[in-house]
N, C-alpha and C positions, 0 to 999 in steps of 0.2 A: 273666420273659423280656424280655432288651433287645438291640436289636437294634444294630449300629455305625450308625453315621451315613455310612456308605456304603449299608445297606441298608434304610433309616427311610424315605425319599421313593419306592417303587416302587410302579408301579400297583396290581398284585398282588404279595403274598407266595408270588412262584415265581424260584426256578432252572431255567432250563432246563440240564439235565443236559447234558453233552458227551458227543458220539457217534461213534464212533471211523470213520471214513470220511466221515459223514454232516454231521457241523457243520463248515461254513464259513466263511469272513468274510462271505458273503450270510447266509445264517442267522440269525450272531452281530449283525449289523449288524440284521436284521428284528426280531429281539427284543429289543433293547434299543431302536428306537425303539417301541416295542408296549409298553414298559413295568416289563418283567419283564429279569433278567440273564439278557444270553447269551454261552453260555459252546462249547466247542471243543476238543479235544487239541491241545497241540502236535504230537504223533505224524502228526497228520493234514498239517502242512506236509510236502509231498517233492516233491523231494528238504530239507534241513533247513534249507537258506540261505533255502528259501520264506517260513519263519514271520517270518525278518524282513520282508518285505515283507506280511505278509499284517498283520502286528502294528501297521504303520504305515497300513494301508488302515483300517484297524477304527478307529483314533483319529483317524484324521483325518475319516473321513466321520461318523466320532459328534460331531466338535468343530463341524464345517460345520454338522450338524442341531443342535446347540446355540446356537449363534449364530442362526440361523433363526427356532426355536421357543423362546427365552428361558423363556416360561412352560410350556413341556413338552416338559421336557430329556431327554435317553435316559437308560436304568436303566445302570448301570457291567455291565462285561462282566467275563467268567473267564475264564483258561488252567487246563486241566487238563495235570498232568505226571505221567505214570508213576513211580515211583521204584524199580521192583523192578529188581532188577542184573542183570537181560537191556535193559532199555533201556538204550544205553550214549552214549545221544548226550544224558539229561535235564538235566546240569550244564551243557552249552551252551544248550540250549533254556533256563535258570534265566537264563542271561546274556541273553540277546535280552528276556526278556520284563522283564529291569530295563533295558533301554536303553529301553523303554519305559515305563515303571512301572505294570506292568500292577496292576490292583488290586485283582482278589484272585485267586487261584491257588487249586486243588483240585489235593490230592495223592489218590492212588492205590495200590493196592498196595504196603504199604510208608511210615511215618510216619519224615522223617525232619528230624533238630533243625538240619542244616546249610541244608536248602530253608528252614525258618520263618525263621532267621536272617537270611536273604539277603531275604527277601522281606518283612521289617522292616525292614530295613535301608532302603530304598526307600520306605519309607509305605504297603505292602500288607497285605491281610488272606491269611491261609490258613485254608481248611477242610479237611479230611481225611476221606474217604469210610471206612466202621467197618461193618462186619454183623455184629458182636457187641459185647459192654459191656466185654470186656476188649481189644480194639483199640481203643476208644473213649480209655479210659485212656491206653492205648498213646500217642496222637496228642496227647492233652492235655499229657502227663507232657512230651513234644518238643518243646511249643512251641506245637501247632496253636491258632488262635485259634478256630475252630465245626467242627462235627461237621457229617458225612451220613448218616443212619444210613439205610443202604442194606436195608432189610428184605426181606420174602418177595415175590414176583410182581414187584420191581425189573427192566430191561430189563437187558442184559448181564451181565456181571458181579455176581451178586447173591448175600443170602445167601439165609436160608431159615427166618430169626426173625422171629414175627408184627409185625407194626408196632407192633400196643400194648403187645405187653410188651416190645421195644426201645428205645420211648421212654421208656416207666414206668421201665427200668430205669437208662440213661443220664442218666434231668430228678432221681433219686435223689441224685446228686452234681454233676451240671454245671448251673450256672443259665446257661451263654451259647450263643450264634446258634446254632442247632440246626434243621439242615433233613433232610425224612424224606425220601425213595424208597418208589417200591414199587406199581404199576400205580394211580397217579394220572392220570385223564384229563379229571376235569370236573372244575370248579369247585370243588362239592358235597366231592369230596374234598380239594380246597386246603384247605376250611373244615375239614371233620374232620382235616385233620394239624394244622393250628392247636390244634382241638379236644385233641386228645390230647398238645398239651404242645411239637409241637414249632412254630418262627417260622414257615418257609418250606418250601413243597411245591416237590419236586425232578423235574419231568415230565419224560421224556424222548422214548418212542414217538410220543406223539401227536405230534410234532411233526418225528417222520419224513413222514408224511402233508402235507408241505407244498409249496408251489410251492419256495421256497427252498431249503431241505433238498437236499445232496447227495446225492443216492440213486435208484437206476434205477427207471425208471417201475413193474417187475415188480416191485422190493420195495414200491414205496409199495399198489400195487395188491394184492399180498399182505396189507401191516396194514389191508386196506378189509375185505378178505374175511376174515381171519382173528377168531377170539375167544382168550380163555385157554386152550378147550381144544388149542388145537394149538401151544399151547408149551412145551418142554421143559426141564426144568433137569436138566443134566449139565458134565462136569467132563470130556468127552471132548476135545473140541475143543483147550481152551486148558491143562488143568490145575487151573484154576480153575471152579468150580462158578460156570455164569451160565445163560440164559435165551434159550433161540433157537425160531427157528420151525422146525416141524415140514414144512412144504410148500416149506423149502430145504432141509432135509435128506435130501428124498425128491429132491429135484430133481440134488444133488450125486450121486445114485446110491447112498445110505443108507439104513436101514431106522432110521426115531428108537425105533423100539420094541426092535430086537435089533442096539445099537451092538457094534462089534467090541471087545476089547480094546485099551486105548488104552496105545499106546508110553512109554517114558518119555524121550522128548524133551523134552518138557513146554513152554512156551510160552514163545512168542519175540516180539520185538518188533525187527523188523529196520529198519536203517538206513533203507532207500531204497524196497525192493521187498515182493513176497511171492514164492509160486514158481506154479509150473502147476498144484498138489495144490490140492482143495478146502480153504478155508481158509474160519476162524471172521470175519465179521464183512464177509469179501471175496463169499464163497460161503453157508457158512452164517451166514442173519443173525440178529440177534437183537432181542428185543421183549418187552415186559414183559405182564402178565396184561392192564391194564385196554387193549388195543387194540380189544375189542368193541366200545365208543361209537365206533370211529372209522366214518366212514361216505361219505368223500370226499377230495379232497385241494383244500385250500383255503390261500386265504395266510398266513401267519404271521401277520398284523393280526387277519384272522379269527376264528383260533384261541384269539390271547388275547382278543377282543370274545366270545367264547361263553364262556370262560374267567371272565371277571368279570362277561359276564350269571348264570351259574349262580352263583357265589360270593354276590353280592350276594342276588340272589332266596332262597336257602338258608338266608343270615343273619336275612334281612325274616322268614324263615318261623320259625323259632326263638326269633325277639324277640315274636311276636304273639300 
């Protein structure tokens, strides 16, 4: 396993996963001085002329903190891009983030050889989010330079294949950058996804739970109170099989036990807005299994400071 020399110097071997409402330039900025890559939707800039400005706020106040702290630089950040052909605004959003060169880009729904192009072109890396071994292929075969192998209990969007035999079956043929998913929230499990073959643990929920973190007090307070069991995985919402809480979907006026039949509209990704209807990620949120350990809402420094107190202490315990 080798990692780019973009992703060789982080505190810890974490992604923080991008959260579609939720990841900011406050956020992205707090994690990467913390250590670890933080990363963002584009989707999340609106209206979409925002993301240039927000693209320029994220490099400049990282470049400021570098200058500053010479001997402890910020970890490089991500844009994450939708590519499925309901987003219709992503080849722009491809362009704003080369006027910046952004450095590495996670695609989504959808592996495609014209984003890696573009985004070599520039000196970037791409990884490509996979919940199975034949989308994995899929992304490599296009170009992608590392995998996310988004397995079972992952927050949003996830699949529903165990982590180990995801990775077992993916490190089979791919030896490069390889980062897992999948309700990591301590430490303890950075080291077991290392453990099991792949580079870098892909966290996402825990870190809705922060001062940073765009997100209404009632949802941070939801993943305090909440564990795995009040999470559900269904394909109602978006089309797509992901991972939501059970105590917004009571709250939207649903029953998460006896969902209606779901339309075939199927899922959208709109320009600018949403609409009045309860909606997946607006109204119904969502959150991966490991939110149990969550137990507060603390800063971002914080989170990664517990983060690689439990990593280290795990490792010390193993070695002895």
């Amino acid at each position: 396993m080798a990692l780019p020399p973009l992703l060789k110097d982080l505190r810890l071997p974490v992604i923080a996963s991008p959260m579609f409402l939720v990841s900011s330039p406050a956020l992205v900025i707090a994690q990467c001085k913390a250590g670890i890559v933080g990363a963002m939707p584009a989707l999340n800039a609106r209206p979409s002329a925002q993301l240039d400005d927000w693209l320029a706020e994220i490099t400049e106040t990282l470049a400021q903190h570098n200058a500053a702290h010479p001997g402890n630089p910020a970890a490089p950040f991500a844009i994450n891009q939708i590519v499925h052909k309901t987003n219709e605004r992503w080849e722009a959003d491809v362009k704003v983030c080369e006027k910046h060169r952004v450095p590495l880009i996670i695609s989504s729904l959808g592996a495609r050889t014209e984003l890696n192009d573009a985004v070599h072109a520039w000196g970037g890396l791409t990884f490509h989010d996979v919940v199975n071994n034949r989308f994995a292929h899929k992304a490599i075969e296009k170009g992608a330079d590392g995998l996310i192998a988004v397995a079972a209990g992952a927050g949003g969007h996830a699949g529903s294949t165990s982590p180990f035999a995801l990775v077992e079956e993916i490190r089979r043929w791919f030896p490069g950058p390889l980062a897992l998913s999948g309700a990591m929230a301590t430490g303890r499990g950075v080291l077991a996804a290392r453990a099991m073959g792949a580079d870098l643990a892909y966290i996402g929920s825990a870190f809705i739970a922060t001062d940073e973190a765009n997100a209404p007090a009632a949802y941070k307070q939801v993943i305090i109170d909440s564990s795995s069991e009040d999470i559900l995985y269904s394909n109602y919402f978006t089309g797509v099989h992901g991972n939501y809480l059970k105590p917004t979907i009571r709250a939207a006026g649903l029953d998460p036990d006896n969902l209606p039949a779901r339309d075939a509209e199927g899922m959208k990704f709109s320009k600018e807005g949403g609409s009045s209807k309860p909606t997946a990620w607006r109204d119904i949120r969502g959150a991966g299994h490991g939110i149990g350990v969550i137990d507060a809402v603390v800063p971002v420094s914080a989170l990664v400071d517990r983060l690689e107190r439990e990593y280290r202490a795990a490792r010390q315990a193993l070695e002895a």
